[in-house]
N, CA, C and O of each residue as an XYZ file, in Angstrom:
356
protein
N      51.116     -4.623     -0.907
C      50.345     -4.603      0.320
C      49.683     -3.240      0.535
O      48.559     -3.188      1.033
N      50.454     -1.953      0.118
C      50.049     -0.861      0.740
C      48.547     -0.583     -0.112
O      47.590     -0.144      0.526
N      48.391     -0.937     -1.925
C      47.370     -1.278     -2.386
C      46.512     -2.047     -1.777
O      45.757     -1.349     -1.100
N      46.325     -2.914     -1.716
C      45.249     -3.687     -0.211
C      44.689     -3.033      0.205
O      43.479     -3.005     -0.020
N      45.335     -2.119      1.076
C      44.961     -1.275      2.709
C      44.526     -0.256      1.457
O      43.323     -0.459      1.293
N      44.770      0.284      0.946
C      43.864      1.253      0.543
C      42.804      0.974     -0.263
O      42.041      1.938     -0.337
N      42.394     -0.164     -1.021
C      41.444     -0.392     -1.235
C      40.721     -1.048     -0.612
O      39.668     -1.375     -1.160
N      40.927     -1.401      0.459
C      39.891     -2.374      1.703
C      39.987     -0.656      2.530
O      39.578     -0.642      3.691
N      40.360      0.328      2.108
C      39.902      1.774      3.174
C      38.822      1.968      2.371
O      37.751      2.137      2.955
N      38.828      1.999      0.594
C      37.418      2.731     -0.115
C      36.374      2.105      0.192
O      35.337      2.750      0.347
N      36.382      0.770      0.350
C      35.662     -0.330      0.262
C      34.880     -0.205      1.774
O      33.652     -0.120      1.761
N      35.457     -0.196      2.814
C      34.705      0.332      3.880
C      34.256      1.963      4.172
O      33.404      2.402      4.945
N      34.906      2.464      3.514
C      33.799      3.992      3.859
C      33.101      4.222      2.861
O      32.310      5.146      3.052
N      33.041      3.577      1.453
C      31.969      3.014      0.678
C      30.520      2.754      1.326
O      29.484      3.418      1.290
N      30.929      1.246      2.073
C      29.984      0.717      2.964
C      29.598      1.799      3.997
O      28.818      2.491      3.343
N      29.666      2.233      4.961
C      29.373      3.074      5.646
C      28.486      4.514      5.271
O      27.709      5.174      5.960
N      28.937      4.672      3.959
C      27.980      5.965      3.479
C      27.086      5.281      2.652
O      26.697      5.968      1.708
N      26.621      4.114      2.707
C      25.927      3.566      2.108
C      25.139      3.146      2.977
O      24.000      3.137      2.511
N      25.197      2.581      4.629
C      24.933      2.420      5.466
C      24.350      3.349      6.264
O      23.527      3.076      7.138
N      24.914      4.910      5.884
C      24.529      5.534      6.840
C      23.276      6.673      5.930
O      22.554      7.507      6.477
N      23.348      6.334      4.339
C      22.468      6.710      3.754
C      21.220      6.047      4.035
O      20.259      6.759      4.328
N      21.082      4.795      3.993
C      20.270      3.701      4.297
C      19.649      4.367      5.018
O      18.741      5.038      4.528
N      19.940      4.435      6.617
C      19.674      5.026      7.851
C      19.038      5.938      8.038
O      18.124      6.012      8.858
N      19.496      6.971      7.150
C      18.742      8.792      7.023
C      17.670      8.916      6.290
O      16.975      9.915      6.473
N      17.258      7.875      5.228
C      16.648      7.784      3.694
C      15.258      6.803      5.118
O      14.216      7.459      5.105
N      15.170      5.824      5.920
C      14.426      5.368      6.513
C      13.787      6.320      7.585
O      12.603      6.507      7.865
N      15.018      6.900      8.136
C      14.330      8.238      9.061
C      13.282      9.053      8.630
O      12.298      9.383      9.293
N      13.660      9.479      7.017
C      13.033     10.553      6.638
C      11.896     10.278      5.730
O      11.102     11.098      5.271
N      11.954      8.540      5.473
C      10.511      8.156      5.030
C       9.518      7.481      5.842
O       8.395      7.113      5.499
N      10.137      7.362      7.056
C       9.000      6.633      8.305
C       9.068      6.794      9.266
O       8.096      6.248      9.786
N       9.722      7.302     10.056
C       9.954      7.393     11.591
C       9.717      9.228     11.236
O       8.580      9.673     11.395
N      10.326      9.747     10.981
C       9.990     11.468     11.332
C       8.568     11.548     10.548
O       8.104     12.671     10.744
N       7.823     10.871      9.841
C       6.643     11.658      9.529
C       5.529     11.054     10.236
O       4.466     11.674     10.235
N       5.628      9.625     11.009
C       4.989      8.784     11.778
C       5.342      9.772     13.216
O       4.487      9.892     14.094
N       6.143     10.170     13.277
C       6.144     10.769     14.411
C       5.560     12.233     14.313
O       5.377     12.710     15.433
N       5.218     13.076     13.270
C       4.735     14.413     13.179
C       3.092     14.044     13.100
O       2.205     14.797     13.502
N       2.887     12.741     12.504
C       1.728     12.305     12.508
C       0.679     12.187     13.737
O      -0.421     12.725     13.867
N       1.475     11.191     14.710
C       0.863     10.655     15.460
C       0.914     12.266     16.716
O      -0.119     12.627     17.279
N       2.331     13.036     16.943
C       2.012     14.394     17.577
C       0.610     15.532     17.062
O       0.263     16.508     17.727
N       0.201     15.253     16.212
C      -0.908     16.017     15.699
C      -1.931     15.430     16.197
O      -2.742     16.198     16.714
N      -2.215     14.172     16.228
C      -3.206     13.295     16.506
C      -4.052     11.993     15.167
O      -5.193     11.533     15.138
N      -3.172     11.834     14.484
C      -3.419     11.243     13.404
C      -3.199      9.786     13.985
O      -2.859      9.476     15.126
N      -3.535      8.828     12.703
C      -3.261      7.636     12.572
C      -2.208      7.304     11.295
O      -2.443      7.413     10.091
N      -0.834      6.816     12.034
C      -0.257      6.728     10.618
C      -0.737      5.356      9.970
O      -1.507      4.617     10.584
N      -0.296      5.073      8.820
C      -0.875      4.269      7.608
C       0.324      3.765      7.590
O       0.830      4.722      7.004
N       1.622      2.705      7.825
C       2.808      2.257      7.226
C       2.451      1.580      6.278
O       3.554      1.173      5.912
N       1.744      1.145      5.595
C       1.532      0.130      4.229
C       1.584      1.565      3.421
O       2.563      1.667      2.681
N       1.086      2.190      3.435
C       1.130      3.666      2.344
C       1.795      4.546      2.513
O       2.083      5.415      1.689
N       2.358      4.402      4.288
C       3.361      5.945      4.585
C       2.312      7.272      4.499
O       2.630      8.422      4.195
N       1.164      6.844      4.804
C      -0.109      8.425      4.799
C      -0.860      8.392      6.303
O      -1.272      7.456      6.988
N      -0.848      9.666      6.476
C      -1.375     10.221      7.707
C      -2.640     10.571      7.845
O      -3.181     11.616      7.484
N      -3.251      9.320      8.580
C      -4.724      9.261      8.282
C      -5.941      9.998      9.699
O      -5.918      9.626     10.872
N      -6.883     11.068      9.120
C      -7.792     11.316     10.716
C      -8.362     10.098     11.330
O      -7.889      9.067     10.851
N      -8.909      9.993     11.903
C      -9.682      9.407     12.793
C     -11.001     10.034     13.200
O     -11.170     10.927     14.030
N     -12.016      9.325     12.374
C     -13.539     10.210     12.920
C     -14.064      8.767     13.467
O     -14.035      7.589     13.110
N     -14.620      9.649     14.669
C     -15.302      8.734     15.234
C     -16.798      8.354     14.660
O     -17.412      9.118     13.915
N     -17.473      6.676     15.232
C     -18.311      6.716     14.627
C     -19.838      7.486     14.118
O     -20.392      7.397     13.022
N     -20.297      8.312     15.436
C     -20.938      9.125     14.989
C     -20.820     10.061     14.331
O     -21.872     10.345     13.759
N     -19.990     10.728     14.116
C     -19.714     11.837     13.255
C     -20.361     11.464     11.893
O     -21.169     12.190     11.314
N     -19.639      9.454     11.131
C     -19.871      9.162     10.156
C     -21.602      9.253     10.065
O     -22.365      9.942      9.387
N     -21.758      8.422     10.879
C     -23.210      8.122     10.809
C     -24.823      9.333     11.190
O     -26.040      9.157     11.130
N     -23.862     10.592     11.594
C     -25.076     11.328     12.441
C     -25.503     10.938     13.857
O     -25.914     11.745     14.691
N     -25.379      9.738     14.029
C     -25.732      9.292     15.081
C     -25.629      9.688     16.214
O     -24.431      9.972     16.224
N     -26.206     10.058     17.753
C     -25.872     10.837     18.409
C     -25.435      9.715     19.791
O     -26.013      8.631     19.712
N     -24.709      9.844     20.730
C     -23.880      9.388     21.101
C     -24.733      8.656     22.411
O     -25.623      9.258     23.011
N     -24.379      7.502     22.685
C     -25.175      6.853     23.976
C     -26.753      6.352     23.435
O     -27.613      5.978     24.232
N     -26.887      6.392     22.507
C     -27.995      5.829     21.804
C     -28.448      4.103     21.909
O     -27.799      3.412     21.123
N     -29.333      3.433     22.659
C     -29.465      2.034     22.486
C     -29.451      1.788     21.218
O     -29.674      2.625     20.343
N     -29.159      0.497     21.027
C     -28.809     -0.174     19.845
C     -30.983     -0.125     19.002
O     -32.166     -0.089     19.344
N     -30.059     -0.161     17.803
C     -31.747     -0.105     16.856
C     -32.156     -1.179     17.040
O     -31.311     -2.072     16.988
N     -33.707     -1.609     17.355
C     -34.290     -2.443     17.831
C     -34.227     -3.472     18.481
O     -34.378     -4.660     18.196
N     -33.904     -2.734     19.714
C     -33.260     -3.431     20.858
C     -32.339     -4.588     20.484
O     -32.643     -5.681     20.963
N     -31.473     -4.533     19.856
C     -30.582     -5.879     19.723
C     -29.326     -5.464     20.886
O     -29.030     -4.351     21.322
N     -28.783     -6.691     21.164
C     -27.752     -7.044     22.120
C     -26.518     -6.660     21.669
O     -26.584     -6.182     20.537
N     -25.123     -6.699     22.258
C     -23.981     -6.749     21.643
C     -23.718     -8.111     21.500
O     -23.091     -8.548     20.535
N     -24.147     -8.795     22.380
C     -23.362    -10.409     22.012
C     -25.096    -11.010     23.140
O     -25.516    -10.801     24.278
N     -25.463    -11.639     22.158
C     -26.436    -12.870     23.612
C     -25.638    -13.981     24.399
O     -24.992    -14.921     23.937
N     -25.881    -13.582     25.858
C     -25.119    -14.334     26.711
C     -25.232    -16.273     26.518
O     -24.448    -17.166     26.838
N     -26.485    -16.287     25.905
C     -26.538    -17.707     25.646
C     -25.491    -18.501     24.398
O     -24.836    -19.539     24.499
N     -25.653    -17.505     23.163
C     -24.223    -17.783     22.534
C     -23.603    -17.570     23.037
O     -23.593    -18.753     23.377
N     -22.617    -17.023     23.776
C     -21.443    -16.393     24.450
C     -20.994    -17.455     25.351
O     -19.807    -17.752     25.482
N     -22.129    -18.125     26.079
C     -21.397    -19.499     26.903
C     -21.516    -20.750     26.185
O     -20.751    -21.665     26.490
N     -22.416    -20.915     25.227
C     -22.541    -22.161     24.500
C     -20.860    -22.379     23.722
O     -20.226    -23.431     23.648
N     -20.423    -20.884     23.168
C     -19.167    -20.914     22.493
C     -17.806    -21.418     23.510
O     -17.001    -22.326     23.299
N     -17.860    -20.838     24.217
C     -16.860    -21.215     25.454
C     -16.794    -22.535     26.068
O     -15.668    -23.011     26.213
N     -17.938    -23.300     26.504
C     -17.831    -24.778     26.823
C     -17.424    -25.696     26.314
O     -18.198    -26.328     25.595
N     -16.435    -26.023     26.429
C     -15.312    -27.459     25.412
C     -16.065    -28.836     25.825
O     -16.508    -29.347     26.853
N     -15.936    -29.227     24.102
C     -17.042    -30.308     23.803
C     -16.440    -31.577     24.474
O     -15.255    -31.719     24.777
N     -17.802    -32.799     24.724
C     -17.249    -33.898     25.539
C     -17.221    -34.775     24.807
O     -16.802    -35.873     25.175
């Protein structure tokens, strides 16, 4: 019996430092760098684990800010916009 108890003792603090490796090994690959990330002002990436800027769109484009749309186009025409919404009879 006293064999038992001591191998059901390795067997659980086995588990536990295995558990608590788990734990530290997730901290230190996603939560503490998602969090140094997003305090800087980044965008984190979890599919890659990379800490990505954020430029806004003019920056990309040159474009200068409050600008009407190029040749006069709409964001959405209100006539599509309600034709889509009315459920058919």
């Amino acid at each position: 019996m006293n064999k038992t108890i001591t191998r059901l003792k390795y067997v659980f603090i086995g588990l536990f430092l295995l558990s608590s490796g788990g734990v530290l090994a997730y901290h230190a690959m996603w939560v503490w760098p998602k969090e140094r990330c997003e305090a800087r002002g980044g965008a984190w990436a979890g599919k890659w684990l990379k800490c990505a800027t954020v430029y806004p769109i003019e920056t990309l484009t040159r474009r200068p800010a409050n600008v009407p749309p190029i040749n006069g186009e709409t964001d959405a025409p209100p006539a599509a916009a309600q034709s889509a919404v009315q459920p058919k009879k």
